[in-house]
C-alpha positions in Angstrom: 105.6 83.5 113.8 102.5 83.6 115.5 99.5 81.5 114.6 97.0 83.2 112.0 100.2 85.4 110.7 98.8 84.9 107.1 94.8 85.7 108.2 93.8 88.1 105.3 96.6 87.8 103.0 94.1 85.8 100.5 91.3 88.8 101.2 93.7 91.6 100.6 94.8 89.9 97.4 91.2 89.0 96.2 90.7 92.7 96.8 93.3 94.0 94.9 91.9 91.8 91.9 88.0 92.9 92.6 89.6 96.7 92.6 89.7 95.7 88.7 86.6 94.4 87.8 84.4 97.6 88.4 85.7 99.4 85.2 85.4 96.4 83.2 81.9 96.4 84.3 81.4 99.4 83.1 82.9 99.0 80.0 80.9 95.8 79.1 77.7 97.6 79.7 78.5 100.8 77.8 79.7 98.6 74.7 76.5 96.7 75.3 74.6 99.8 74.7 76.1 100.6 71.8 76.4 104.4 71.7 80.6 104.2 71.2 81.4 105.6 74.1 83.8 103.0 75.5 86.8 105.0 74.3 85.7 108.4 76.3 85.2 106.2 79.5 88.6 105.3 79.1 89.8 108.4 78.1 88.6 110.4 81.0 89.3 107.8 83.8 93.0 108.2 82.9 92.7 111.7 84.0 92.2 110.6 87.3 95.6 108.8 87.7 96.8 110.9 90.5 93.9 109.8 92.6 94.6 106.3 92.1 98.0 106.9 93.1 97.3 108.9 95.9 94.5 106.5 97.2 97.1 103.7 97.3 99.5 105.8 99.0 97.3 107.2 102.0 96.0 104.3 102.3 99.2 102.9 102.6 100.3 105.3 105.1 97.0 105.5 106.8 97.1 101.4 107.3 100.5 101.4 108.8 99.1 104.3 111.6 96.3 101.9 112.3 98.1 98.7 112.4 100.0 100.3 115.1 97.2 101.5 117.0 95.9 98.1 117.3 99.7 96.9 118.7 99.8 100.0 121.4 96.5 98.5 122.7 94.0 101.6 121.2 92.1 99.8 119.0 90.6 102.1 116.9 92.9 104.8 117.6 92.9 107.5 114.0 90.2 106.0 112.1 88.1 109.2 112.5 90.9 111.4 111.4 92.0 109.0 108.9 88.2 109.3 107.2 88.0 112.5 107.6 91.7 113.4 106.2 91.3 110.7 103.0 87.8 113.1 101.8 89.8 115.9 102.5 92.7 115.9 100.4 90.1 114.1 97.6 88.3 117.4 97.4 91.1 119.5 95.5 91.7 115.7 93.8 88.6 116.0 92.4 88.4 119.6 91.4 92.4 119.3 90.0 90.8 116.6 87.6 87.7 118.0 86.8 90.1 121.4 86.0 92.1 119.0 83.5 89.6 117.8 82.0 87.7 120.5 80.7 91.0 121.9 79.5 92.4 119.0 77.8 89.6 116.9 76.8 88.4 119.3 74.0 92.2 119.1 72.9 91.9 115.3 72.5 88.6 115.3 70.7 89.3 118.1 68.5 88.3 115.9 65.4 84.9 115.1 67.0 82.5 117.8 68.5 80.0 115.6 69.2 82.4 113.3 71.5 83.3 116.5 73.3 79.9 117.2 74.1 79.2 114.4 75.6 82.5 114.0 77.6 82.2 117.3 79.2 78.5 116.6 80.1 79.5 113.5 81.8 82.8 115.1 83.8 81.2 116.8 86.5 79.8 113.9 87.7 82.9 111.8 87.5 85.1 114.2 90.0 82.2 114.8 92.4 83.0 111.2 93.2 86.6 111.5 93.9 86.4 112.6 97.6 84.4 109.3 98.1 86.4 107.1 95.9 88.9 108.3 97.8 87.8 108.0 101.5 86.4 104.3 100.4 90.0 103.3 99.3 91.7 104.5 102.2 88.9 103.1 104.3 89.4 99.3 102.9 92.9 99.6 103.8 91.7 100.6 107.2 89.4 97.2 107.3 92.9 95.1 106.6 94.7 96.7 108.7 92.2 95.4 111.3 91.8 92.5 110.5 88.4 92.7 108.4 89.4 91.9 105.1 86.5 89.6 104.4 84.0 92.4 105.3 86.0 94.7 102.6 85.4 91.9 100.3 81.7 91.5 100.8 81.2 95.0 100.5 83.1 95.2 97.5 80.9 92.5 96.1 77.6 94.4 97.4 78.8 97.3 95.7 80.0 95.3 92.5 76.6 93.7 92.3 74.4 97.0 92.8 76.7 98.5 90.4 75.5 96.1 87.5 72.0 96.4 88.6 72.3 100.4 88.4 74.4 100.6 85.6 71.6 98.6 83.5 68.6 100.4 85.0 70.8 104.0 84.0 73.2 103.2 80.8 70.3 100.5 79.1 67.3 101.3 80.7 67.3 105.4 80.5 69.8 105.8 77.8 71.9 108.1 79.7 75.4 106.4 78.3 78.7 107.8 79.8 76.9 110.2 82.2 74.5 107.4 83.8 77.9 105.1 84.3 79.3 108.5 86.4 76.1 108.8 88.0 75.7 105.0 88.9 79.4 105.2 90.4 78.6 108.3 92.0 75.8 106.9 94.2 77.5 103.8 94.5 80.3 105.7 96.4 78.0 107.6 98.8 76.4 104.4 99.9 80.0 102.5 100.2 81.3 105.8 102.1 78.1 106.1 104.2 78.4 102.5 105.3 82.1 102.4 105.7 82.4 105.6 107.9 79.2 104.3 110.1 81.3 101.1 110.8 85.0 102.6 111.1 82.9 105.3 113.4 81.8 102.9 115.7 84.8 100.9 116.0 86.8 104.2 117.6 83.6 105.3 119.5 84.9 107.9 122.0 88.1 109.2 119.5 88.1 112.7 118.3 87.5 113.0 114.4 90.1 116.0 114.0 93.5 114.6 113.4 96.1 115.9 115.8 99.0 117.9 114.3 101.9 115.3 114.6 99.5 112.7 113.7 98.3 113.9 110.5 101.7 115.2 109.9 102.9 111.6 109.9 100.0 110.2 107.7 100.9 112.9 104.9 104.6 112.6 105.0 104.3 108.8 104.2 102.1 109.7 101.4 103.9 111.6 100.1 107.0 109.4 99.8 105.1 106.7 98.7 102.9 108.8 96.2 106.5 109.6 94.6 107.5 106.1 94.6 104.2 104.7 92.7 104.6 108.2 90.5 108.5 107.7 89.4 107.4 104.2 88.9 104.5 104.7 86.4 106.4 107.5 84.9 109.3 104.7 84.2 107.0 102.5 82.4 105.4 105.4 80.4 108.4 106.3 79.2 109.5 103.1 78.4 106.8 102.3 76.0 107.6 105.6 74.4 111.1 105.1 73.6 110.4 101.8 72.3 107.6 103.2 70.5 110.2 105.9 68.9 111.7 103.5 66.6 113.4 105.5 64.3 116.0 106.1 66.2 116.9 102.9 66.7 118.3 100.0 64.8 115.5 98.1 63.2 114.3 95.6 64.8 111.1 93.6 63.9 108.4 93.2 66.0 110.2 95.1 68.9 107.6 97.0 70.2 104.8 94.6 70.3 107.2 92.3 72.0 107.9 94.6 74.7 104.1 95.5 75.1 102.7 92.4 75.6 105.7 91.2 77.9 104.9 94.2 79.6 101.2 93.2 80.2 102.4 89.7 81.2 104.8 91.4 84.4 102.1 93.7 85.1 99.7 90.8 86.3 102.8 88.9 87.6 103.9 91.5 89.9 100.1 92.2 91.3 100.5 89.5 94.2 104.1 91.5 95.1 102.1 94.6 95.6 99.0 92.7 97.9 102.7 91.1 99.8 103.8 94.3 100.8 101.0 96.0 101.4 100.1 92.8 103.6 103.4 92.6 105.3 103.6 96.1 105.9 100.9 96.1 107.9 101.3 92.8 109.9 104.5 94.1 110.8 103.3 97.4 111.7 100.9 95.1 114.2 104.1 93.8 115.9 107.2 95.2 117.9 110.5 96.0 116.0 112.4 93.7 118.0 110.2 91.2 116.3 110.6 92.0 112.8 113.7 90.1 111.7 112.4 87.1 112.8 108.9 87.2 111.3 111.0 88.4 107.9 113.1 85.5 108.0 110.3 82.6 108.5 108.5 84.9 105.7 111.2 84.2 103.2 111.7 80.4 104.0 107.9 80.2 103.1 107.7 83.1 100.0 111.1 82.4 98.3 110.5 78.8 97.5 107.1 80.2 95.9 109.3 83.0 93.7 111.3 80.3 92.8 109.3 78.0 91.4 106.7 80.8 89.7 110.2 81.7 88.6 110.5 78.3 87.3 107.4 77.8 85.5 107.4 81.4 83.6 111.1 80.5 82.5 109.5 76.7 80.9 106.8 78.7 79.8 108.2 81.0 77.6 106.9 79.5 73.9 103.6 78.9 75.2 103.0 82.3 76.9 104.6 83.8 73.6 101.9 81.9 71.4 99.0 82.9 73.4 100.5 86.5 73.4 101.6 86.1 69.5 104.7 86.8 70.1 108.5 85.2 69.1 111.9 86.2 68.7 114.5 87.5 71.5 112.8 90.7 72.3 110.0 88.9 73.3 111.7 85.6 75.2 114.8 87.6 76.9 112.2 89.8 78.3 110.6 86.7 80.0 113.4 85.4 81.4 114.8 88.1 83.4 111.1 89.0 84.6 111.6 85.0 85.7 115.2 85.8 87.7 113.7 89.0 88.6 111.0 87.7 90.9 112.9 86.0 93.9 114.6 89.5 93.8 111.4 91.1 94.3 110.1 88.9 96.3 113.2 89.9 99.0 113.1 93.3 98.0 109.2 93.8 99.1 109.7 91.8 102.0 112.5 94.7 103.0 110.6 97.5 102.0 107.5 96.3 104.0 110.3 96.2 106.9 111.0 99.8 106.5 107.6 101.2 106.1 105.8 99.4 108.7 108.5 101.6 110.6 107.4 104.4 109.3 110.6 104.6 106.6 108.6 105.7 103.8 111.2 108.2 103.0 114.0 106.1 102.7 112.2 103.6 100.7 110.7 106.0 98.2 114.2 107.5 97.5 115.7 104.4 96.7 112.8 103.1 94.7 112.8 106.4 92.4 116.3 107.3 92.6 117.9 103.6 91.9 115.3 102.8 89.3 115.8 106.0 87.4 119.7 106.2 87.7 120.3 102.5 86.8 117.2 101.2 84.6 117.1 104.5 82.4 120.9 104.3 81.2 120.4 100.5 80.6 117.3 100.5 78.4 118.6 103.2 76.2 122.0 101.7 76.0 119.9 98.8 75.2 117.6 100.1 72.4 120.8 101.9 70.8 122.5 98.7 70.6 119.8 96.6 69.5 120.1 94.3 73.1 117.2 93.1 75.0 119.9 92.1 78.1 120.8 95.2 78.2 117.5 96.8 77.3 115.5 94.7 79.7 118.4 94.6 82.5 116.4 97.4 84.3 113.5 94.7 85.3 116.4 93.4 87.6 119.5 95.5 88.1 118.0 98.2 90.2 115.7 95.7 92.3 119.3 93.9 92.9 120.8 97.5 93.8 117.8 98.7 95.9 117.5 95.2 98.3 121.6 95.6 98.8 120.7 99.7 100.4 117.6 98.1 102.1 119.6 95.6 104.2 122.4 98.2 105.1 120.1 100.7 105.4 119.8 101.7 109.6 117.0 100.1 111.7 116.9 103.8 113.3 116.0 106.1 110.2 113.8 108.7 111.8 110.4 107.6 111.6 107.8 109.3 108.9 111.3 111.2 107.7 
């Protein structure tokens, strides 16, 4: 493995935690100013959960078309079209959630006029943003896949810092509540997309910024795959809470739910370094020739495995303390802890193979098995679960399918089409 293998591991991962701390920002300074409007911010940022998911995914893609521009010796090579392409498909983003919104929002708020008002007022100039919030995510993938993580962290810190400066001056200062948090975002997007397209620009001086056919045909296949991976994942987990949420039709069981949902929050922030891994790996291996891939996966596992394991380790010891600090007891809440504790060296292997296939351009393949394994295994099990009052069985799906989809990874062919 060559020296520097893990330069900008610790950035990406810093990243994906600073991603985080923007919305809480702007919900500590609307609950500062009082007008009880923390609830609508929430509210209409969860329409935008395709965007998220599609920011991920391009970027995804987009990274993995970079990182192997800098390994064919074009350094450089598709930034242009990658900007240009990320604020392109954000444009119907943003008009497809500015659409839902005014169509469902006055649904939600039926019992409050006043709340709809103010919602709809503030909308437009959430949406506006989404071609920039979009170019700027696929944009700090670009600066990882390069290399540059630490300048994607400083600007995210730039941006983090104006935005508390604004966001006073606007939500405190001028009383302008959920709309001057939209407009402080807004403007904070323009100058992170000016900035970031100025540099990204100059690093491919000379390319063309119109994305050749079989190019962009490449980028948007592997979003798409991966767009339905991260979608049949969330759509697991919302389902999940709702049929543990439907309690009458199971046998009673105290305290079921609330066990579940903060065990739930608990593997959400365990699992946040797996997603930094592959995105990481993904791209280092994208960097490098095939022929080199098995080798820098194995030294990779001698050095991440031990780390699963004893995480691993220390969440299974843990159990009665996490459960205290969560308020939680009884089996539904300690099973669930366990397997997520003999689920992670699983995971750990499994990422490590899926950043394999997709720095080869297998998004296909691993999207398939990632929806199609999860859904035909971990559904059955959960509800055979709930219906017989077992959290092994209920909670088997937090291990079972990873099992299943590492198994097809490793047989899978090192010749799968590429982008198929």
């Amino acid at each position: 493995m060559k020296t520097g293998f893990w330069r900008g591991f610790g950035a990406l991962l810093l990243a994906f935690a600073a991603g985080q701390l923007g919305p809480q920002l702007d919900l500590a300074l609307l609950a500062h100013a009082g007008q009880g409007v923390s609830g609508l911010y929430v509210l209409v940022t969860r329409l935008a959960i395709l965007e998220l998911v599609i920011t991920l995914a391009l970027g995804a893609s987009l990274s993995v078309l970079a990182a192997r521009g800098e390994r064919s010796g074009q350094p450089g090579e598709g930034l242009r079209p990658a900007l240009l392409l990320a604020a392109g498909v954000g444009l119907p983003l943003g008009l497809l959630g500015g659409l839902a919104g005014y169509l469902l929002l006055p649904r939600l708020l039926s019992g409050d006029p006043g709340q709809v008002v103010t919602a709809l007022a503030a909308l437009p100039w959430f949406f506006v943003a989404a071609p920039l919030r979009l170019l700027n995510g696929c944009a700090a993938f670009l600066l990882h896949a390069r290399g540059e993580g630490p300048l994607a962290l400083r600007c995210k810190a730039v941006e983090l810092l104006a935005r508390l400066l604004l966001g006073v001056a606007l939500i405190q200062g001028l009383g302008m509540g959920l709309g001057g948090c939209f407009i402080t975002g807004l403007l904070l997007n323009l100058g992170t997309a000016l900035w970031l397209t100025r540099h990204l620009a100059r690093a491919s001086s000379g390319q063309p910024w119109w994305p050749r056919r079989d190019w962009r045909s490449q980028a948007l296949r592997g979003c798409a795959w991966e767009s339905q991976r991260l979608l049949a994942i969330q759509a697991f987990g919302l389902l999940a809470v709702a049929l543990f949420a439907a309690e009458r039709f199971w046998p009673p069981a105290p305290g079921r739910l609330d066990a579940f949902s903060s065990a739930l929050t608990l593997a959400l922030l365990v699992f946040a370094p797996l997603s930094a891994l592959l995105r990481f790996l993904s791209m280092r291996l994208a960097a490098s020739p095939a022929e080199a891939h098995p080798e820098a996966i194995r030294q990779v596992t001698h050095r991440a495995l031990p780390v699963a394991v004893a995480v691993a380790a220390l969440l299974a010891l843990s159990v009665h303390r996490l459960g205290a600090l969560y308020g939680q007891a009884g089996p539904w809440w300690t099973t669930y802890v366990l397997i997520l504790a003999v689920s992670l060296p699983v995971r750990v292997l499994g990422n490590l193979r899926r950043a394999q296939r997709q720095a080869a351009g297998q998004f296909a393949l691993v999207g398939r098995l990632d929806a199609g394994l999860l859904w035909l295994i971990g559904l059955p099990t959960l509800l055979a679960g709930l219906a017989m009052n077992s959290p092994l069985l209920a909670y088997a799906h937090l291990v079972l399918p990873e099992l299943c989809i590492l198994a097809s990874l490793q047989r899978a062919h090192t010749k799968q089409p590429e982008f198929c």
